[in-house]
N, C-alpha and C positions, 0 to 999 in steps of 0.2 A: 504493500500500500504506500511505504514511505517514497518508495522507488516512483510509482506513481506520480505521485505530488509533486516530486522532486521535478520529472520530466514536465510534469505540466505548469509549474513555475518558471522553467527556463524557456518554455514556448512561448508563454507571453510574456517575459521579458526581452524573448528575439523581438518578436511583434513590437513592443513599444520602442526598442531600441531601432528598431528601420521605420518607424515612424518618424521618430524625433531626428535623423538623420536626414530625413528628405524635408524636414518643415525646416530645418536649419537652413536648407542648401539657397544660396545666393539669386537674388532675382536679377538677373543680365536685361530681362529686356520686357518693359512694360506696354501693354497693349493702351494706345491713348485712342482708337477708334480709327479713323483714316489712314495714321502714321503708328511706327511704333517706335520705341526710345531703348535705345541700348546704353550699358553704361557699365566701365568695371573701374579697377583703381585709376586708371592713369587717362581715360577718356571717356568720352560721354556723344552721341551723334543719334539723328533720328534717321526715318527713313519711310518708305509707302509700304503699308501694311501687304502689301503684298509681295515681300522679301523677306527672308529668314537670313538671321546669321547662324547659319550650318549648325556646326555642333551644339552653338547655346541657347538653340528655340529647343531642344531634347531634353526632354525633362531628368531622365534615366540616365543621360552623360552632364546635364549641369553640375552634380556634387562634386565631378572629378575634377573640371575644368578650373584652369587657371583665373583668377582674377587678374592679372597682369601678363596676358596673351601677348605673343611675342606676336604671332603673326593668326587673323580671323578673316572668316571666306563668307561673301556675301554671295546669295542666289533668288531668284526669282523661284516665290512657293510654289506658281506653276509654270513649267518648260513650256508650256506650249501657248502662251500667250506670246511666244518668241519665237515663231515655228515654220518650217517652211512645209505648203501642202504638194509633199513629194511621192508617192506607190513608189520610188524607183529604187532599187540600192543601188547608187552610183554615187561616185565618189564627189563627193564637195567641202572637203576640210578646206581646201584653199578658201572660200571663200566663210571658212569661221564656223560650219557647221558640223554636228557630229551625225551622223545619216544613221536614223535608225526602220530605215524604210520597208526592212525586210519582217519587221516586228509593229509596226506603227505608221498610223495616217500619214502623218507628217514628220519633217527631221526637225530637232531640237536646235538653234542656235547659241550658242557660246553664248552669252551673258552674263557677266559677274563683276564684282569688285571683290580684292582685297586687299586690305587693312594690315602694312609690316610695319614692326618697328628696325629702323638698322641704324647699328652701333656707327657708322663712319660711312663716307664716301670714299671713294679709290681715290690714290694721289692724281693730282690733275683734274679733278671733278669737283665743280663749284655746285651751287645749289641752282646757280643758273642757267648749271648744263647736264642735270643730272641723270634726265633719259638717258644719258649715253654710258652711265654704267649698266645699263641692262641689258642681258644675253640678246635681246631681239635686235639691239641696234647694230651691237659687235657682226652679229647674222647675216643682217639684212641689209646694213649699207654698204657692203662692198656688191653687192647683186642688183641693187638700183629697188631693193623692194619694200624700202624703208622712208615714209613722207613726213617730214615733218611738218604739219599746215598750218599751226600756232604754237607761240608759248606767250605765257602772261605772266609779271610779276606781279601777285597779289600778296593779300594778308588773311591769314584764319584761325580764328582764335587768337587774335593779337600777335601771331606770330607771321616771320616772314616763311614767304611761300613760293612756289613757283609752279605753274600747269602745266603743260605741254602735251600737245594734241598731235596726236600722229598717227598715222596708219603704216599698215605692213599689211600687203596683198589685198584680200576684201576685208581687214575688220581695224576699227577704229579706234583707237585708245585713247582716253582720259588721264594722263599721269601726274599725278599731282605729291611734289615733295614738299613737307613743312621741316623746320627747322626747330626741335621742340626740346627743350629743356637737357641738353646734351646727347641728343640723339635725332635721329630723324624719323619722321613718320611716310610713309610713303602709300597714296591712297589711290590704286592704278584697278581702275574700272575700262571695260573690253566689253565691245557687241560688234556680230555683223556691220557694216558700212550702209545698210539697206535699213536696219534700225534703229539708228543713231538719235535720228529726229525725235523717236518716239520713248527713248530710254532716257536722252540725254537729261530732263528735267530732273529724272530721277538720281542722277550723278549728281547733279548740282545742289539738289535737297542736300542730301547727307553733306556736301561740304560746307555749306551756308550754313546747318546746323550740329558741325563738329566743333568739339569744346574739348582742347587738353588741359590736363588736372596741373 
C-alpha cells in the first residue's frame, strides 16, 4: 500500500512540476491583433500577424530557447500566400522559388527575414559597405549577377544604420546593418523580384518598429 502512495505522490508531483515549468517559460511574442510584438533581452520589433518567428511562436520549444538569440528566422504563417500556380516540376530556384509541384498546387517562394547578431565586420568593411561581407556578393559579382539598386544611410532605434537593396538573379534583398551597442545587428529580408511590391511594407514594418535594449 505504502508503495502505492509513494508512486502516486511522485505522479502528481511530475504533473505539477511540468506544469509550473511551462507557466514559467518566457512570452517572446504577444499577439496585439493585426500585428504581433516580439521581444527578448537585447531587442524588441513588431511585425503583421501573419509571420511567425520560427522557433519562438512553439510553444513546446519556447522553455529551451535563448532569450538572447544570436541569430532568429522570420516566415510567413502561410507559404502560399507567396506562391507560384505551377502543376509542373521544373526547375525555378533561379528565380527564388523552391518547386514543390510534384506534391502541390502551386511552388512556394523564398520569403523571409533574419535577425543576426555579428560580433565584427571583416577588415576593410565599413558599415557603409557592408553587403559586401556577405557570401552572395563575394559569389555573384564576379558573374555580373549581383545588382546593387540602393543603399541609404539611415537611423533605427537611434542608432546608425545603413540599407542596401540589391538583387542576385530573380530575388530581391532588403539588407539592412545597425551598429548596436558593440556589435552589429544585421536584418536581411529576401523574396522573389515579382513580390517585392507586395512584401516590401512588411520589411519596412518591422524596421520602423525595431527597438534595441
Amino acid at each position: 500500500m505504502r508503495g502505492k502512495s509513494t508512486i502516486l505522490i511522485l505522479f502528481i508531483a511530475s504533473i505539477i512540476l511540468m506544469a509550473a515549468f511551462f507557466l514559467i517559460t518566457p512570452n517572446f511574442i504577444t499577439d496585439n491583433g493585426d500585428f504581433k510584438h516580439f521581444e527578448d533581452n537585447d531587442m524588441s520589433f513588431d511585425m503583421y500577424n501573419t509571420w511567425t518567428v520560427y522557433e519562438y511562436d512553439d510553444a513546446l520549444k519556447k522553455p529551451f530557447l535563448s532569450t538572447t538569440p544570436d541569430s532568429i528566422l522570420l516566415n510567413p504563417v502561410d507559404d502560399s500566400q507567396f506562391s507560384f500556380d505551377n502543376g509542373q516540376a521544373v526547375d525555378t530556384s533561379s528565380e527564388g522559388v523552391v518547386n514543390t509541384g510534384t506534391t502541390n498546387a502551386y511552388d512556394v517562394a523564398i520569403v523571409k527575414t533574419e535577425i543576426t547578431k555579428i560580433k565584427s565586420l571583416p577588415d576593410g568593411i565599413s558599415l557603409d559597405d557592408a553587403y559586401k561581407s556577405d557570401s552572395l556578393y563575394s559569389l555573384m559579382t564576379g558573374s555580373g549577377q549581383f545588382q546593387l539598386i540602393n543603399d541609404t544611410a539611415m537611423t533605427v532605434s537611434g542608432k546608425p544604420a545603413h540599407q542596401f537593396i540589391y538583387k542576385v538573379s530573380g530575388t530581391t534583398y532588403h539588407d539592412t546593418w545597425i551598429d548596436a551597442n558593440g556589435y552589429y545587428l544585421r536584418v536581411d529580408s529576401q523574396a522573389p523580384s515579382g513580390f517585392m511590391d507586395d512584401v516590401q511594407p512588411q520589411f519596412d514594418y518591422l524596421i520602423s518598429t525595431l527597438n534595441i535594449k
